[in-house]
C-alpha positions in Angstrom: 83.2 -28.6 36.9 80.8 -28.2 33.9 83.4 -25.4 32.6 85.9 -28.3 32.4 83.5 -30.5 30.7 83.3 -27.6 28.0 87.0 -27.5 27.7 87.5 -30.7 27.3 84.7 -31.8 24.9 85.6 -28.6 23.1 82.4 -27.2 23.2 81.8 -24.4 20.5 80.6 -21.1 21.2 77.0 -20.3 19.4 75.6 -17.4 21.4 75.8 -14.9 24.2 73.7 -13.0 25.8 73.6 -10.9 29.4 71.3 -9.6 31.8 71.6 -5.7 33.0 70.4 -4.3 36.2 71.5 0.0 36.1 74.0 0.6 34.7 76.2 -2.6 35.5 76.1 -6.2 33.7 74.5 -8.4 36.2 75.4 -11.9 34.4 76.2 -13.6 31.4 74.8 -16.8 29.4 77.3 -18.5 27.0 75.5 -20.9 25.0 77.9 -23.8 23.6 76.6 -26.5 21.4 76.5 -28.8 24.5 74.6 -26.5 27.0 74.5 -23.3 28.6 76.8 -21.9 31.3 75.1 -18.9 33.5 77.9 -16.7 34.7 77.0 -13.9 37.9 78.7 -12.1 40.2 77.2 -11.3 44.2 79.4 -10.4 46.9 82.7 -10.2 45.2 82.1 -13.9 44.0 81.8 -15.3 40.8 78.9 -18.2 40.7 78.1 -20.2 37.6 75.2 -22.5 37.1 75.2 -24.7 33.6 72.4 -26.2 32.3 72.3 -28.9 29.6 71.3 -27.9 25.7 67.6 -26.4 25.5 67.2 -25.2 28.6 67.3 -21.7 30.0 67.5 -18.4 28.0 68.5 -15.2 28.8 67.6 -11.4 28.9 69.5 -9.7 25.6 71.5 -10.9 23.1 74.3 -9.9 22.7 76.3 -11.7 20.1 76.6 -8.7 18.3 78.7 -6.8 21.2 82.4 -6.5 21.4 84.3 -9.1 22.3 81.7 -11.7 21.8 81.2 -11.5 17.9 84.6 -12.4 17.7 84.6 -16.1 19.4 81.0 -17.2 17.9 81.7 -20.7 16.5 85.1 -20.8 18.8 85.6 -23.8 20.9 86.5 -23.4 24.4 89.8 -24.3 25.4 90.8 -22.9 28.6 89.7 -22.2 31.7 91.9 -20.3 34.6 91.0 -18.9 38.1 92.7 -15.6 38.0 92.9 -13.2 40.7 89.4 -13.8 42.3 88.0 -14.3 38.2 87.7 -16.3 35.6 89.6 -16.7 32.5 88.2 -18.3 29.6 90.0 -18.7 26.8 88.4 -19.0 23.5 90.7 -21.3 20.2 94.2 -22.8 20.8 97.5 -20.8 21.2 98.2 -21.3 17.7 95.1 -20.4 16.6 94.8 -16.9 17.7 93.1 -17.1 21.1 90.7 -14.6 22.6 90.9 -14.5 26.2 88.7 -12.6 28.3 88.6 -12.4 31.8 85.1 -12.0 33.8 85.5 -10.1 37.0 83.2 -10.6 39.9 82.0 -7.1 41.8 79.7 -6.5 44.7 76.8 -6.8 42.4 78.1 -6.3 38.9 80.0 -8.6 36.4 83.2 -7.3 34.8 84.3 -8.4 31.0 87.9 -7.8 30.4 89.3 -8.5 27.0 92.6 -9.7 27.6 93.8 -11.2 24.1 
């Protein structure tokens, strides 16, 4: 998968930025130096579409917002199915990681900050 192509050419985090439709988080777009990974959630199910650097942008930035100003410049280290999610963990264990996991809803996107 493209999220294991990130991991393991430890691509660096440089921006984030979501799309918002109510009051829920519809997706997310996590922009590493080597492309851009499109995170959403429909039915329960996580999808993710990457696209290679330069292309695609998204709605509102959001680099800015808890958790993400913490792991700008981070490279991506891990990446875990967990409990119908995704866990994405952000520097090496002995680098103190930040690990958030993004829950898929009906029609919403969950971020949960686990480390």
């Amino acid at each position: 998968s493209w999220l294991a192509q990130v991991v393991e050419r430890k691509g660096r985090l440089l921006r984030v930025t979501h799309e918002v439709a109510g009051a829920g988080l519809r997706a997310l777009a996590f922009t590493f130096d080597i492309g851009t990974i499109h995170v959403s959630a429909a039915g329960g199910v996580l999808a993710a579409e990457a696209h290679p650097a330069g292309e695609g942008e998204a709605a509102v930035n959001a680099d800015e917002e808890d958790p993400w100003w913490t792991m700008l410049g981070s490279p991506l280290v891990r990446v875990q199915e967990h409990e119908g999610g995704i866990l994405l963990q952000f520097r090496e264990d002995a680098d103190s990681p930040k690990i958030v996991w993004l829950v898929p809803g009906d029609a919403a996107l969950s971020v949960r900050v686990v480390a």
